[in-house]
PDB file of N, CA, C and O in Angstrom:
ATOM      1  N   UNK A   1       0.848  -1.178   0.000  1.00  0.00           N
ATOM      2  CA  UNK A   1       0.000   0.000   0.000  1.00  0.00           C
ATOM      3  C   UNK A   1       0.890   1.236   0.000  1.00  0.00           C
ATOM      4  O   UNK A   1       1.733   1.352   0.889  1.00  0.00           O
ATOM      5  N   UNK A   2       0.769   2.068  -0.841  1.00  0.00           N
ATOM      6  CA  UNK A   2       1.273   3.716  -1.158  1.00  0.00           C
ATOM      7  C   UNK A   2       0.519   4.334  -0.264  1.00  0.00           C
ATOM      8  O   UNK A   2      -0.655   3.963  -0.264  1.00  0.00           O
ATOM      9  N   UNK A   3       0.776   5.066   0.414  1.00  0.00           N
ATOM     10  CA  UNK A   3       0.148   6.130   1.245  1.00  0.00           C
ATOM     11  C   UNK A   3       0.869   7.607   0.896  1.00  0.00           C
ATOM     12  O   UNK A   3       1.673   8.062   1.710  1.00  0.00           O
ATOM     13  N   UNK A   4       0.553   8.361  -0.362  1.00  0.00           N
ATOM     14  CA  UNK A   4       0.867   9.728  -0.662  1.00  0.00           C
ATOM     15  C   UNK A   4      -0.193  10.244  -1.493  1.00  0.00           C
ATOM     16  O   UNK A   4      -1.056   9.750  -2.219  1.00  0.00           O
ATOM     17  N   UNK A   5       0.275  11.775  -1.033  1.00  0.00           N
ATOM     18  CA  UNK A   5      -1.019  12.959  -1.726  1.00  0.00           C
ATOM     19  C   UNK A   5      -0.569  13.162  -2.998  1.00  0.00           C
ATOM     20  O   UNK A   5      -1.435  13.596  -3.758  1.00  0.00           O
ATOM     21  N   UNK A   6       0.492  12.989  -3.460  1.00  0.00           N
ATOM     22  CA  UNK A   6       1.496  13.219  -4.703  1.00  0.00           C
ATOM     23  C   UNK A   6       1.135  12.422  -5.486  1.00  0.00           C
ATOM     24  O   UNK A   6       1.696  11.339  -5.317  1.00  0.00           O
ATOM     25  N   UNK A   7      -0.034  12.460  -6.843  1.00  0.00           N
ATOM     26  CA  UNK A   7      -0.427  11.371  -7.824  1.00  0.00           C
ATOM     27  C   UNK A   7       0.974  10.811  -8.544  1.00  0.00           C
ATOM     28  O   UNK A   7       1.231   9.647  -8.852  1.00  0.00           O
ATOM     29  N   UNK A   8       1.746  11.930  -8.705  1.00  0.00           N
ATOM     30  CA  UNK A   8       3.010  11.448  -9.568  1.00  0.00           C
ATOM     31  C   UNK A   8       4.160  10.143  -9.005  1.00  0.00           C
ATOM     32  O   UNK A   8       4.678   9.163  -9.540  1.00  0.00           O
ATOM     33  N   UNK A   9       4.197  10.744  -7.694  1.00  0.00           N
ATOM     34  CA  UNK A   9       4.649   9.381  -6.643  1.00  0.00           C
ATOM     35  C   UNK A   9       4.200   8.048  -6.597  1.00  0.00           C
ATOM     36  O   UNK A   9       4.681   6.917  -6.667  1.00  0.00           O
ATOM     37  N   UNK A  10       2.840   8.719  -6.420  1.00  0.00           N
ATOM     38  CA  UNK A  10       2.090   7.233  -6.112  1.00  0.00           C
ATOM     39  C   UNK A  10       1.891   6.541  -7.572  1.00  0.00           C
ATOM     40  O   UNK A  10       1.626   5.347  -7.434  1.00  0.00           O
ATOM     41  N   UNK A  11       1.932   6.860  -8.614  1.00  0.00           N
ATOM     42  CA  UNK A  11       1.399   6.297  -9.509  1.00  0.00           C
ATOM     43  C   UNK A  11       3.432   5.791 -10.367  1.00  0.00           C
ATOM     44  O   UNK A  11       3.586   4.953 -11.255  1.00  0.00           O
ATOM     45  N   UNK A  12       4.312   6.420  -9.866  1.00  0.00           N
ATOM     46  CA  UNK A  12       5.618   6.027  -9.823  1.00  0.00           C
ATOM     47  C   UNK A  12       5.898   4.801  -9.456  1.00  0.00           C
ATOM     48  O   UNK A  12       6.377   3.892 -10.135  1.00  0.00           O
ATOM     49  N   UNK A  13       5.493   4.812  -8.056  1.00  0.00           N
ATOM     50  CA  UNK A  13       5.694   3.828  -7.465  1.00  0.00           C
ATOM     51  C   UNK A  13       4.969   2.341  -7.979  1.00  0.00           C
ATOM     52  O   UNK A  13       5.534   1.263  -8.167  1.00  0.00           O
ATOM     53  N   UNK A  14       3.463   2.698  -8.141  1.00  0.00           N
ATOM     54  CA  UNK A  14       2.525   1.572  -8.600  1.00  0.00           C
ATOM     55  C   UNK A  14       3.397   1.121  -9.629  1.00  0.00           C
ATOM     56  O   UNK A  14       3.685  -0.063  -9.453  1.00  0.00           O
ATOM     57  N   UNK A  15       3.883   1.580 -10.556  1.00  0.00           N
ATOM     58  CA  UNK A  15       4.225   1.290 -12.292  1.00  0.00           C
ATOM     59  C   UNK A  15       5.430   0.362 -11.808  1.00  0.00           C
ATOM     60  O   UNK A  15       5.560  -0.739 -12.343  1.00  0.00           O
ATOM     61  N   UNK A  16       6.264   0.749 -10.866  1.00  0.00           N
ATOM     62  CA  UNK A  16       7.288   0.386 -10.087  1.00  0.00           C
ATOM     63  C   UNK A  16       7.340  -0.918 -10.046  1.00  0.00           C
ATOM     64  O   UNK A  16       7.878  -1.732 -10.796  1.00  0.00           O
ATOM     65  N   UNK A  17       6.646  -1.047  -8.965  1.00  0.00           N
ATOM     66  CA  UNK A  17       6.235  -2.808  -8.082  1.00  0.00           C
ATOM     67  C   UNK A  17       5.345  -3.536  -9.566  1.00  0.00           C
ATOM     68  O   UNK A  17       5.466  -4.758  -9.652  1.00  0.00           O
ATOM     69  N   UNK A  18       4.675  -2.990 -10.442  1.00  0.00           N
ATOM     70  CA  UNK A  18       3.992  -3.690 -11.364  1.00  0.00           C
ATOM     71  C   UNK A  18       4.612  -4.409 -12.061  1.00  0.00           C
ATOM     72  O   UNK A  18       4.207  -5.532 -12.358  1.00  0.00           O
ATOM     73  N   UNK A  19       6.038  -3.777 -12.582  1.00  0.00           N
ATOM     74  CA  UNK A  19       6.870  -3.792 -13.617  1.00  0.00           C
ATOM     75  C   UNK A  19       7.331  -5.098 -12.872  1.00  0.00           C
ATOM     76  O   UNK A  19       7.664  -5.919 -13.726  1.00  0.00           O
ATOM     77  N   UNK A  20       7.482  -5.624 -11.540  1.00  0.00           N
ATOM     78  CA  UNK A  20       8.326  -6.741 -11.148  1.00  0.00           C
ATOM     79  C   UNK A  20       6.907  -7.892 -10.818  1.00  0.00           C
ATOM     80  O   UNK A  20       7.004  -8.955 -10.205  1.00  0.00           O
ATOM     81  N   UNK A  21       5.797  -7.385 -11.345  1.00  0.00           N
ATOM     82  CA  UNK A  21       4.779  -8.341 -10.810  1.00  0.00           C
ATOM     83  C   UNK A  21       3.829  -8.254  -9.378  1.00  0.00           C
ATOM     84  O   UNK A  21       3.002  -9.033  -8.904  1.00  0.00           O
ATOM     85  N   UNK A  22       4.344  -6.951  -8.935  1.00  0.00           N
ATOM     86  CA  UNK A  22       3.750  -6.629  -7.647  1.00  0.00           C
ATOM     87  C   UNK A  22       2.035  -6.176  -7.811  1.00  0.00           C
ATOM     88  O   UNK A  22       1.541  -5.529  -8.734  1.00  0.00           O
ATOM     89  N   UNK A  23       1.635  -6.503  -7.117  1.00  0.00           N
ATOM     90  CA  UNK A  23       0.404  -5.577  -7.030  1.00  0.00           C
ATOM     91  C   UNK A  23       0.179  -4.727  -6.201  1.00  0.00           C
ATOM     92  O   UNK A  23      -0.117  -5.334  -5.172  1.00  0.00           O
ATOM     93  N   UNK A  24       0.120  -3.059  -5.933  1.00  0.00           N
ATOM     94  CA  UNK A  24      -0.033  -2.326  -5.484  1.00  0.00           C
ATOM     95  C   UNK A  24      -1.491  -1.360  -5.179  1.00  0.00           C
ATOM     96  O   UNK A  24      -1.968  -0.732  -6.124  1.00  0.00           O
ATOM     97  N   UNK A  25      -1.943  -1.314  -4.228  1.00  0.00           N
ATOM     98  CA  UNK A  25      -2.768   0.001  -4.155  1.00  0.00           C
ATOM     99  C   UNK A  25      -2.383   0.864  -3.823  1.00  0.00           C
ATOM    100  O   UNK A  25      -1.211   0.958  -3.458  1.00  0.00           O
ATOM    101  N   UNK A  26      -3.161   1.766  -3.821  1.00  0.00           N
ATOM    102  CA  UNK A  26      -2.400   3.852  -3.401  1.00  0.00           C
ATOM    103  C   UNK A  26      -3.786   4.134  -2.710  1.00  0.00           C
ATOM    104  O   UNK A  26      -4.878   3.604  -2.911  1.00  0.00           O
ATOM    105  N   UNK A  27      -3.292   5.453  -1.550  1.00  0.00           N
ATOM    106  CA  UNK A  27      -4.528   6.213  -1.238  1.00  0.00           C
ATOM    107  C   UNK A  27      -3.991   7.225  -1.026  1.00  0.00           C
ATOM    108  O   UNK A  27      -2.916   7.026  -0.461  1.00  0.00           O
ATOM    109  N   UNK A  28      -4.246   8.469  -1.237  1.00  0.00           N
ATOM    110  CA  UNK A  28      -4.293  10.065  -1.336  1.00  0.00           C
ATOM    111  C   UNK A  28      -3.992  10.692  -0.031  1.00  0.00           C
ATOM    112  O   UNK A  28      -3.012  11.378   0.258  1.00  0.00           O
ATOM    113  N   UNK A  29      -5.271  10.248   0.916  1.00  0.00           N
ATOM    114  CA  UNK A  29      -5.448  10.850   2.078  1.00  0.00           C
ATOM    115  C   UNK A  29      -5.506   9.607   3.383  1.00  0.00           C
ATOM    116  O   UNK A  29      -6.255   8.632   3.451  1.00  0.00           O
ATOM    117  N   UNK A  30      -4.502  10.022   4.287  1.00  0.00           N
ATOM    118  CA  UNK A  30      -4.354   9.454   5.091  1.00  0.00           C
ATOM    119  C   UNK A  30      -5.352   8.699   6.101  1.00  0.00           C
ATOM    120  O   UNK A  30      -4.892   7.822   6.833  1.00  0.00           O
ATOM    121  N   UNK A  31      -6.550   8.994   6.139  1.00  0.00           N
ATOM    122  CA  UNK A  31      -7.871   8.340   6.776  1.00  0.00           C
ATOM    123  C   UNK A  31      -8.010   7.305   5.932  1.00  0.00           C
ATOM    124  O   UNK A  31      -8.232   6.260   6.542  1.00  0.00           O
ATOM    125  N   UNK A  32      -7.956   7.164   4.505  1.00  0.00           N
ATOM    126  CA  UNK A  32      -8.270   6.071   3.405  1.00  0.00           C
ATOM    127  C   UNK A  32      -7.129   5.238   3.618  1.00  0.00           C
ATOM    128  O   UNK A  32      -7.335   4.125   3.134  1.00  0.00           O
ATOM    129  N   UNK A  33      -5.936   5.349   4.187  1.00  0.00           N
ATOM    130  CA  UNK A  33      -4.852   4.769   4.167  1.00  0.00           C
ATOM    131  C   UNK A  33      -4.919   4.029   5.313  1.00  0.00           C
ATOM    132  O   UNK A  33      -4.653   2.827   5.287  1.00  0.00           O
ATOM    133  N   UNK A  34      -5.344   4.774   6.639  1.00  0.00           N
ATOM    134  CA  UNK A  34      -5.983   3.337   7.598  1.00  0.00           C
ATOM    135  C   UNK A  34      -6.716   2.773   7.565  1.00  0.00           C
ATOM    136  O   UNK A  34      -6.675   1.576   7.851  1.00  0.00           O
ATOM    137  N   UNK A  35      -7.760   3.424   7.180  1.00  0.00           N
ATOM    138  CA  UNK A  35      -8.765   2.109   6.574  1.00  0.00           C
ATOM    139  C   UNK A  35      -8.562   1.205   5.648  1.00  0.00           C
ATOM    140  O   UNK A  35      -9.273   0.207   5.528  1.00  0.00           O
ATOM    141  N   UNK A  36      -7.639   1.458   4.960  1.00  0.00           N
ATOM    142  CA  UNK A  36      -7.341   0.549   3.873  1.00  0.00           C
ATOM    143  C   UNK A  36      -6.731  -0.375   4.243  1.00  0.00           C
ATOM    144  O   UNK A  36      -7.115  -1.508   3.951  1.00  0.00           O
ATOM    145  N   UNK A  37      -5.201  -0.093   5.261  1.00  0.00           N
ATOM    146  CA  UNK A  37      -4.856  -0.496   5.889  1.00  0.00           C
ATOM    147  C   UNK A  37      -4.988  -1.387   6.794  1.00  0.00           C
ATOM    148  O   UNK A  37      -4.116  -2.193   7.119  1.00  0.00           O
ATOM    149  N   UNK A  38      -6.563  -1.255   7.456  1.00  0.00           N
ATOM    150  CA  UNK A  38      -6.950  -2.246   8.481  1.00  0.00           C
ATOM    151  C   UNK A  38      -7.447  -3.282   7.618  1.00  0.00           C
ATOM    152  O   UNK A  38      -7.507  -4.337   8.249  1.00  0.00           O
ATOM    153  N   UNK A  39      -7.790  -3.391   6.543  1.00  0.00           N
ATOM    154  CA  UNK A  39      -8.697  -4.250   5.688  1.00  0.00           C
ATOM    155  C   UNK A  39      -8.291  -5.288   5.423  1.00  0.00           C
ATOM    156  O   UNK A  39      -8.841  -6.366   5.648  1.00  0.00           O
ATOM    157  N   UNK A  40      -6.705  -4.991   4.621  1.00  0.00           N
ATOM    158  CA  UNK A  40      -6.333  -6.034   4.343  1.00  0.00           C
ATOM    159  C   UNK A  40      -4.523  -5.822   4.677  1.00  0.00           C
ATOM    160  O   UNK A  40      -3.810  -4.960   5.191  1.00  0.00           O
ATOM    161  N   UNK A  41      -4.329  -7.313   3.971  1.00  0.00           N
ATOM    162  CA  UNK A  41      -3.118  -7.997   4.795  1.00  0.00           C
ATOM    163  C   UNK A  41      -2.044  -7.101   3.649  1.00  0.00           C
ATOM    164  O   UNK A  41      -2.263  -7.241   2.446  1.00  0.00           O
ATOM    165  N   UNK A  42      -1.005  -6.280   4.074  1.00  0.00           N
ATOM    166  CA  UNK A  42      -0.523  -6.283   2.635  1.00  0.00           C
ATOM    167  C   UNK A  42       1.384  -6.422   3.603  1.00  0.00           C
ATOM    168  O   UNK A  42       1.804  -6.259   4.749  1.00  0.00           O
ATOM    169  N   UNK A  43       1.839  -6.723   2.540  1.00  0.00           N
ATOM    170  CA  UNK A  43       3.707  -6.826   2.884  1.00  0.00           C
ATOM    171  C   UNK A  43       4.483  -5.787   3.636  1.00  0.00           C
ATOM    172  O   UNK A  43       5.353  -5.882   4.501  1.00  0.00           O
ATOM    173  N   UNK A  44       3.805  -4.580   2.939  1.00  0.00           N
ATOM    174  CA  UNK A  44       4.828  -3.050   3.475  1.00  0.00           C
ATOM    175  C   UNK A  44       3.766  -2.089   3.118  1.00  0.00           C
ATOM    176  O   UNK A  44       3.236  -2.409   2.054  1.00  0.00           O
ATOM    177  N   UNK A  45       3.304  -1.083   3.616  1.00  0.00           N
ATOM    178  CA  UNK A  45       3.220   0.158   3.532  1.00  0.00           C
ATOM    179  C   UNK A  45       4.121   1.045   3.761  1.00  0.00           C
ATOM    180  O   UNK A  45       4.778   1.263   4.779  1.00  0.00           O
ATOM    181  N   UNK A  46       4.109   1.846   2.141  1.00  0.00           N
ATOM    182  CA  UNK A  46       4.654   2.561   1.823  1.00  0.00           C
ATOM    183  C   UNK A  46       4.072   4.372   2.257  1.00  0.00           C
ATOM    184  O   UNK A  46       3.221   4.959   1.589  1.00  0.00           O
ATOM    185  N   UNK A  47       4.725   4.936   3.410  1.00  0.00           N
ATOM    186  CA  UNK A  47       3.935   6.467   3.944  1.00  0.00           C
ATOM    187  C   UNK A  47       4.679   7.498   3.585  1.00  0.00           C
ATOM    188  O   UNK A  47       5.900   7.345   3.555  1.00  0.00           O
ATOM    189  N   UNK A  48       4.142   8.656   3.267  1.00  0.00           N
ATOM    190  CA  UNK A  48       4.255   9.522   2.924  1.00  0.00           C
ATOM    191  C   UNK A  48       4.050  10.820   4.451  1.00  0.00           C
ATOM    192  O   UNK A  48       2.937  10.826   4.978  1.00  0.00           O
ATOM    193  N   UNK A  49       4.891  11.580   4.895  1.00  0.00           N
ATOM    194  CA  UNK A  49       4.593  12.314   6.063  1.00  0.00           C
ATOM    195  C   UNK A  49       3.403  13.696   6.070  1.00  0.00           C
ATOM    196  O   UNK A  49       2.623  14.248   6.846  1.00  0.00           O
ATOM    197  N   UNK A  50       3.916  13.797   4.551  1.00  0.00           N
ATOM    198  CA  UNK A  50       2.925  15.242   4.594  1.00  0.00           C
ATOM    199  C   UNK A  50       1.957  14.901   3.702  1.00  0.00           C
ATOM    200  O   UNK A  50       2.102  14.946   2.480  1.00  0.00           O
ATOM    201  N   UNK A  51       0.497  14.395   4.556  1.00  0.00           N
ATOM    202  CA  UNK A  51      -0.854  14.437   3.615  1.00  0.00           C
ATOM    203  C   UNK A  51      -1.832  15.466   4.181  1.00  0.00           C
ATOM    204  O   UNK A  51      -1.677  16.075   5.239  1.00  0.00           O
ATOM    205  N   UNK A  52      -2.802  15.574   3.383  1.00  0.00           N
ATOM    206  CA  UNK A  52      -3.367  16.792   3.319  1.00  0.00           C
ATOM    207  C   UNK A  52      -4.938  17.007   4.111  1.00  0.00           C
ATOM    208  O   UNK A  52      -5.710  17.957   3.985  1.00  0.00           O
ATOM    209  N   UNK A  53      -5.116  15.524   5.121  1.00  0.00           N
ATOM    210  CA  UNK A  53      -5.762  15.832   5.926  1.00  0.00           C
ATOM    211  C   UNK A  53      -5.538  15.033   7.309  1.00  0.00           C
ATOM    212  O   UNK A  53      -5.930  15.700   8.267  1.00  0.00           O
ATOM    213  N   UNK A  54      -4.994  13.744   7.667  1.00  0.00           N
ATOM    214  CA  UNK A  54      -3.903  13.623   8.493  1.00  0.00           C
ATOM    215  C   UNK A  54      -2.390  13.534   8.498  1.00  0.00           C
ATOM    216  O   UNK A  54      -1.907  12.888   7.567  1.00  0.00           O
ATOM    217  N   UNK A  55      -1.504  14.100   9.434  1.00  0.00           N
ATOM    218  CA  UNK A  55      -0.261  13.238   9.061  1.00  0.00           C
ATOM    219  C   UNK A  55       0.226  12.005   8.626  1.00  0.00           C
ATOM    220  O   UNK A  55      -0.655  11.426   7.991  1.00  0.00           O
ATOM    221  N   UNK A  56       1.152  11.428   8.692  1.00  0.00           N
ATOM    222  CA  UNK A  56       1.660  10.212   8.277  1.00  0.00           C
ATOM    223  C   UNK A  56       1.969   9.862   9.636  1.00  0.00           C
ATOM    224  O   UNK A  56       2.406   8.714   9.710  1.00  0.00           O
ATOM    225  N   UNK A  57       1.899  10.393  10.608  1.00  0.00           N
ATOM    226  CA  UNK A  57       2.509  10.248  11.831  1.00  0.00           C
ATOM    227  C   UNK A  57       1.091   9.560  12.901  1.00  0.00           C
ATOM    228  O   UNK A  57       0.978   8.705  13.780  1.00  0.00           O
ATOM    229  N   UNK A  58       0.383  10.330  12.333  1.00  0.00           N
ATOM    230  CA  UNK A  58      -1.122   9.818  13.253  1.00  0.00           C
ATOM    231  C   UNK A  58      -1.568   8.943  12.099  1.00  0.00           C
ATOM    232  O   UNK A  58      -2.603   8.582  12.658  1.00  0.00           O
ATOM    233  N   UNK A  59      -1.599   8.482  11.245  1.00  0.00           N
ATOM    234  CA  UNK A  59      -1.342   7.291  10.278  1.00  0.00           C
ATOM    235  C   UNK A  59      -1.130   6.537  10.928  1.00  0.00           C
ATOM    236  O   UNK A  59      -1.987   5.862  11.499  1.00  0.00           O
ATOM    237  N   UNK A  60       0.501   6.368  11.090  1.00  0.00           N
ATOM    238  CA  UNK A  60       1.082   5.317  11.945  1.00  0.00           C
ATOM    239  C   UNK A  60       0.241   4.658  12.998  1.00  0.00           C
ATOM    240  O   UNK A  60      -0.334   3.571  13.050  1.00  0.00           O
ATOM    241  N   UNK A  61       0.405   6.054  14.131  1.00  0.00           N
ATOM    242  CA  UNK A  61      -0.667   5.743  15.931  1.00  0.00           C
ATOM    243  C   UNK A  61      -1.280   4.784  15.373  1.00  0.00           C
ATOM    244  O   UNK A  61      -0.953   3.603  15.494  1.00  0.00           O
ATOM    245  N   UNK A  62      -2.247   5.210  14.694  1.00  0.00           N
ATOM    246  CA  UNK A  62      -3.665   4.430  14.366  1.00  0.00           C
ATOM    247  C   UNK A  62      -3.724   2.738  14.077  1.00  0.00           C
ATOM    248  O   UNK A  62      -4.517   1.883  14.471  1.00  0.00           O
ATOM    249  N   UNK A  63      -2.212   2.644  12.989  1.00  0.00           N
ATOM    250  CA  UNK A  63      -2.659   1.555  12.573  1.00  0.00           C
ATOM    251  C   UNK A  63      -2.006   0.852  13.638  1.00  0.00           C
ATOM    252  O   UNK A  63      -2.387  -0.304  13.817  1.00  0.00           O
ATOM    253  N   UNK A  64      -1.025   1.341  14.450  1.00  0.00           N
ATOM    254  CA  UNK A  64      -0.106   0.114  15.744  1.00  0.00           C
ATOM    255  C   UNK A  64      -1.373   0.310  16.721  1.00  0.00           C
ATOM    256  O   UNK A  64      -1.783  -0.776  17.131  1.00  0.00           O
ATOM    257  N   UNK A  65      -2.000   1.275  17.135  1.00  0.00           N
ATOM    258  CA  UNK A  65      -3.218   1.314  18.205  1.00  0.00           C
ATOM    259  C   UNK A  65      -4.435   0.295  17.210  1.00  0.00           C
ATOM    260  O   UNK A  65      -5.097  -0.551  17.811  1.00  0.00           O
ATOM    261  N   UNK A  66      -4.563   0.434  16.142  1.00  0.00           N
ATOM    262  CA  UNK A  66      -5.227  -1.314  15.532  1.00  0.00           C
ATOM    263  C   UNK A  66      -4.370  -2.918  15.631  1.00  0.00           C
ATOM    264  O   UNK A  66      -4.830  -3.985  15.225  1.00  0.00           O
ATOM    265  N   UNK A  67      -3.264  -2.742  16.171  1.00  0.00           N
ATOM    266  CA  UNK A  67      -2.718  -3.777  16.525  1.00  0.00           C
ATOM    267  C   UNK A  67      -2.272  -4.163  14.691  1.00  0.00           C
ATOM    268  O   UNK A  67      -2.181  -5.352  14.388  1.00  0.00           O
ATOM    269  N   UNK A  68      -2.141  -3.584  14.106  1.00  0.00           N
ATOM    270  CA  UNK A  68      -1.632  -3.627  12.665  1.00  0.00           C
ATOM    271  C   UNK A  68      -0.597  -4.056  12.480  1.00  0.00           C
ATOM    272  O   UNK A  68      -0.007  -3.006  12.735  1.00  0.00           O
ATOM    273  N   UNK A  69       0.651  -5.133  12.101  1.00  0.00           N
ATOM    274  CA  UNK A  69       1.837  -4.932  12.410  1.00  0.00           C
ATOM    275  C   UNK A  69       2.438  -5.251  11.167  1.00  0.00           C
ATOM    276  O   UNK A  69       3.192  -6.213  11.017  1.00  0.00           O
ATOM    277  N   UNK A  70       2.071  -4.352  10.158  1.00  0.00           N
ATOM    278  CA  UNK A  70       2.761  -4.472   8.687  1.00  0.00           C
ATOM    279  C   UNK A  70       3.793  -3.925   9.139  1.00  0.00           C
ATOM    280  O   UNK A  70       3.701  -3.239  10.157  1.00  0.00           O
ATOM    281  N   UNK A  71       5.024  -4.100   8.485  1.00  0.00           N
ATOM    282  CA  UNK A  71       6.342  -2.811   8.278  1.00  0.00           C
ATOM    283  C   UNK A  71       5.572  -1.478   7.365  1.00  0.00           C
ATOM    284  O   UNK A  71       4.833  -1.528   6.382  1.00  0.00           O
ATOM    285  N   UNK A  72       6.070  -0.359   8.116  1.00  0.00           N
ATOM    286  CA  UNK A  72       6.066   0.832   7.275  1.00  0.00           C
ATOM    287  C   UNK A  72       7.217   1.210   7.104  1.00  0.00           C
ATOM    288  O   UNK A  72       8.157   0.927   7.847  1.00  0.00           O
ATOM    289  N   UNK A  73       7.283   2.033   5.900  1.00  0.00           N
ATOM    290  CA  UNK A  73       8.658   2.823   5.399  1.00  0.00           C
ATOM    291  C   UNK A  73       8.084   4.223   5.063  1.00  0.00           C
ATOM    292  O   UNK A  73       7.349   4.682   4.188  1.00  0.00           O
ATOM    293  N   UNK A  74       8.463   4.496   5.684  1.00  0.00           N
ATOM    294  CA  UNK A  74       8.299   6.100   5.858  1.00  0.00           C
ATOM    295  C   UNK A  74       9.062   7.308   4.466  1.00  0.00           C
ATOM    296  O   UNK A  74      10.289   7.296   4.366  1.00  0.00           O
ATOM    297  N   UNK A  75       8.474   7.984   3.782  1.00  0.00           N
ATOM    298  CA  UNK A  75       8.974   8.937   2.851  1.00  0.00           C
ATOM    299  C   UNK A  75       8.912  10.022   3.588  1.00  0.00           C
ATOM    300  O   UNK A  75       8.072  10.286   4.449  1.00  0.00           O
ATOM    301  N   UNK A  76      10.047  10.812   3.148  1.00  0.00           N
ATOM    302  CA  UNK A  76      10.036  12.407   3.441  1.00  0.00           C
ATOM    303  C   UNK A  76      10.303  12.894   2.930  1.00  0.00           C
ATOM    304  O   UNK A  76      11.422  12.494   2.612  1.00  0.00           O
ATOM    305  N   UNK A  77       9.957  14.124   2.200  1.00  0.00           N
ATOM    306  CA  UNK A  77      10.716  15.109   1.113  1.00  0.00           C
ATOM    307  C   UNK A  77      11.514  15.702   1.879  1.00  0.00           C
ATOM    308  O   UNK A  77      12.285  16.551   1.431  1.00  0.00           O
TER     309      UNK A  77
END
């Protein structure tokens, strides 16, 4: 899972992981990204710090306070 507000990133990245057979989703805004997040099982989420209606930081809280325990990798410009 992509977690950035940046279509150009996220859609970078998707083409990215595709190109090796990955399957990727993206979400924009960080509320869609925990929910998305809680849904399903995925390898790594990929976060982005600055989204445009929560942080990437209360992102995080959320999904370890859901007992979530994907790896995240954190982006920062």
């Amino acid at each position: 899972l992509v977690v950035d507000d940046d279509p150009a990133t996220g859609k970078s990245l998707e083409l990215a992981f595709a190109s090796e057979g990955i399957i990727c989703d993206t979400a924009q805004f960080g509320e869609d990204g925990v929910e998305i997040g809680k849904l399903y099982d995925y390898d790594i989420i990929i976060l982005d710090l600055m989204l445009p209606d929560i942080d990437g930081y209360e992102v995080l809280l959320r999904l370890r306070s859901a007992k979530i325990k994907i790896p995240i990798l954190i982006l920062s410009g």
